[in-house]
DRENPA-3360 file (N, C-alpha, C; in nm, 2 decimals, always signed):
BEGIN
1 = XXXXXXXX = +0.50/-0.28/-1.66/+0.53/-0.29/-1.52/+0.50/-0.15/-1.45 ~ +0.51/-0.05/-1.51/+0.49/+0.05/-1.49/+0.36/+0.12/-1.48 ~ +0.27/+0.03/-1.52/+0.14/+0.07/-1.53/+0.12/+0.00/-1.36 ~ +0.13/-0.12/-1.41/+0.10/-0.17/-1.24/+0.17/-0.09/-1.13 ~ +0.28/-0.11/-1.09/+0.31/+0.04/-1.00/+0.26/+0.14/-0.95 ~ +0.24/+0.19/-1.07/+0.11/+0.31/-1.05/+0.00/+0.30/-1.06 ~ -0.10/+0.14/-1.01/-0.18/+0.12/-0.99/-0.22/+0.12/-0.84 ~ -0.09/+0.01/-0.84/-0.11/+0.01/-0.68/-0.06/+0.11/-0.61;
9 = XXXXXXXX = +0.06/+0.23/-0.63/+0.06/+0.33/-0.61/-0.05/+0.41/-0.52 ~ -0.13/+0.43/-0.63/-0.29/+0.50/-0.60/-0.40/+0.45/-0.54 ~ -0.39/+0.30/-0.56/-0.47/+0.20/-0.45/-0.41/+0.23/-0.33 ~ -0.31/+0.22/-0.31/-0.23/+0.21/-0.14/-0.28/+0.39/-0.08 ~ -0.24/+0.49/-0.17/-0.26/+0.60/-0.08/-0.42/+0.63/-0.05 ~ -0.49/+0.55/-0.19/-0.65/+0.62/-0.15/-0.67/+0.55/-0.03 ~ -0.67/+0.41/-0.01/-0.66/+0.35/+0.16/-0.59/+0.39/+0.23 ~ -0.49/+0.43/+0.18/-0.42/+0.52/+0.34/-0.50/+0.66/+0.37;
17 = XXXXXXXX = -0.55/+0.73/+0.29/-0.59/+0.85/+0.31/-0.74/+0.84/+0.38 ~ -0.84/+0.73/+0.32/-0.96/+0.67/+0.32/-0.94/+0.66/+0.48 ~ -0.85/+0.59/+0.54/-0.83/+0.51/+0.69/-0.79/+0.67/+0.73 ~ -0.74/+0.75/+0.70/-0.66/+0.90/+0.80/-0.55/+0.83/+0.87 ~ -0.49/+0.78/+0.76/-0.36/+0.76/+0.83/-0.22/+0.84/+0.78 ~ -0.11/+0.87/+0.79/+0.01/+0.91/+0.75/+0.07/+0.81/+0.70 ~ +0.23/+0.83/+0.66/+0.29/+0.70/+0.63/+0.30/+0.66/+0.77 ~ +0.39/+0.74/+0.83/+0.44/+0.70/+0.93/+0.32/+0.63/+1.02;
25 = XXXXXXXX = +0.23/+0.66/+1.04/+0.15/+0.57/+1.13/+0.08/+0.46/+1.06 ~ +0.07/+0.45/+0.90/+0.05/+0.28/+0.87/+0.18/+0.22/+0.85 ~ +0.32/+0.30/+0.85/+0.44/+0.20/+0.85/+0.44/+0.16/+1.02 ~ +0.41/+0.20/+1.13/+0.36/+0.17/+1.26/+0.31/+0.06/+1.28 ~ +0.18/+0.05/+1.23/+0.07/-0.07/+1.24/+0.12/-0.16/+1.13 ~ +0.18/-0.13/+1.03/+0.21/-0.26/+0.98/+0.37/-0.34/+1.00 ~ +0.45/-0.25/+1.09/+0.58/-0.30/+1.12/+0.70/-0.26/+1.04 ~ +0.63/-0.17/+0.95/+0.71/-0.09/+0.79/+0.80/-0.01/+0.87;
33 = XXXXXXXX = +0.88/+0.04/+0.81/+0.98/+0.14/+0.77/+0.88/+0.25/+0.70 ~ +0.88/+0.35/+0.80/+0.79/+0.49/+0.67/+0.86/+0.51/+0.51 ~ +0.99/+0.48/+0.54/+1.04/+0.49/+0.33/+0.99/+0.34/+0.31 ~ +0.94/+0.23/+0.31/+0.86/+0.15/+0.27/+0.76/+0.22/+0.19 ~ +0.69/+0.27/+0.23/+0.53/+0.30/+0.24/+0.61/+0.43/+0.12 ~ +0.64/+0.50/+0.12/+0.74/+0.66/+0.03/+0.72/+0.57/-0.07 ~ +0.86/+0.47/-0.05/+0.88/+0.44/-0.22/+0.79/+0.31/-0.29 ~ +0.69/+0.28/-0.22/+0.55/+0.24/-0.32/+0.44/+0.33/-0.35;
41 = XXXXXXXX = +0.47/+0.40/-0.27/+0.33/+0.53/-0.32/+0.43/+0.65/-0.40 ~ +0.52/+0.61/-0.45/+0.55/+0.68/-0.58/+0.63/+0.59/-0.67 ~ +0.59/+0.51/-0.64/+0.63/+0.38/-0.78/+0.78/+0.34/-0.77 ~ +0.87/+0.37/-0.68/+1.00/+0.34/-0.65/+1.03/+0.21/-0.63 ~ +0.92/+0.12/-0.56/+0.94/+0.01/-0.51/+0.82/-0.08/-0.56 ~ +0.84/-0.24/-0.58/+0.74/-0.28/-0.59/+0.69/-0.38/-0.49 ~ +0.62/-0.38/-0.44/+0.56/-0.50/-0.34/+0.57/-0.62/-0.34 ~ +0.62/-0.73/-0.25/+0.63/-0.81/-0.23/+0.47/-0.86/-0.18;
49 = XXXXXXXX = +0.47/-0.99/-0.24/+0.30/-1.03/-0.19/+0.27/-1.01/+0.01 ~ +0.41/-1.08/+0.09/+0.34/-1.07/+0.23/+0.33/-0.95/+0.26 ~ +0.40/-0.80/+0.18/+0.41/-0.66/+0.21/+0.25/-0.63/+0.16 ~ +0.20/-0.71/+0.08/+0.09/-0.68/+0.05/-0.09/-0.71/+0.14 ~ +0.00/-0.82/+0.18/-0.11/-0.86/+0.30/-0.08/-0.82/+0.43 ~ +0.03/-0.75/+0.48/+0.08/-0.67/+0.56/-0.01/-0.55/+0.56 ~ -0.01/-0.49/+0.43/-0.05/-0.35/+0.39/-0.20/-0.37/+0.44 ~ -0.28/-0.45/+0.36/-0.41/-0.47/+0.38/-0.47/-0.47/+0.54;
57 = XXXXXXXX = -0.38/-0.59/+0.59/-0.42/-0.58/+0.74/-0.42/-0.50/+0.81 ~ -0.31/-0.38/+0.81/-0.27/-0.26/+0.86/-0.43/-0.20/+0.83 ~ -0.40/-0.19/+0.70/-0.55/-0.08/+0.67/-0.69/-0.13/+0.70 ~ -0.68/-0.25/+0.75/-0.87/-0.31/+0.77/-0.93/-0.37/+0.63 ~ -0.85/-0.40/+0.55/-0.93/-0.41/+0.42/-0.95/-0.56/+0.40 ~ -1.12/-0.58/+0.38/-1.17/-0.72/+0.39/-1.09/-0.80/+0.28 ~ -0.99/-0.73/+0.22/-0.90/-0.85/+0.14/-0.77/-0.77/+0.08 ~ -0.68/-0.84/+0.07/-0.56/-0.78/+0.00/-0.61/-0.74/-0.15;
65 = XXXXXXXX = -0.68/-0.81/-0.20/-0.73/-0.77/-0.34/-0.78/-0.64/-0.36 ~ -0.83/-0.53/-0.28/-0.83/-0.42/-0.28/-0.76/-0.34/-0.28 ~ -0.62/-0.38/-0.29/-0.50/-0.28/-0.31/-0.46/-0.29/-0.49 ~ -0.51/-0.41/-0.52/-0.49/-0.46/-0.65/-0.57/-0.43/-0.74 ~ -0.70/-0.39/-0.67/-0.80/-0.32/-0.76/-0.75/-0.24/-0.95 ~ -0.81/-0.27/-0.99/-0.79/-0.21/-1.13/-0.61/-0.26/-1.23 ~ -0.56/-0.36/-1.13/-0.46/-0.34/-1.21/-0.47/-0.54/-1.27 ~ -0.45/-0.51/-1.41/-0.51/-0.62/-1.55/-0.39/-0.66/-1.60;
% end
């Protein structure tokens, strides 16, 4: 479980960094709480699927499957 976490961990900040966004301004656009966005980008929390298509939307990404990238 722990590997996943820190999969998507590192998926979520490379698209948030990729976009130039902060937390605080994709917890903004996605209706998050900025400690949302904190405690999945350090493995504290795990995502719920609509937080996941939430996330994607926020960030423009032609699919939620891009946050998922690499994790098996």
């Amino acid at each position: 479980m722990d590997s996943v976490r820190t999969q998507f961990a590192a998926n979520l900040r490379r698209h948030r960094d990729l976009a130039g966004l902060s937390q605080e301004a994709l917890a903004d656009i996605c209706d998050l709480h900025r400690t949302e966005i904190s405690l999945l980008e350090r493995c504290k929390r795990s995502p719920r699927l609509e937080t996941i298509v939430i996330l994607a939307r926020g960030l423009q990404l032609a699919s939620p499957s891009e946050l998922l990238e690499g994790i098996t």
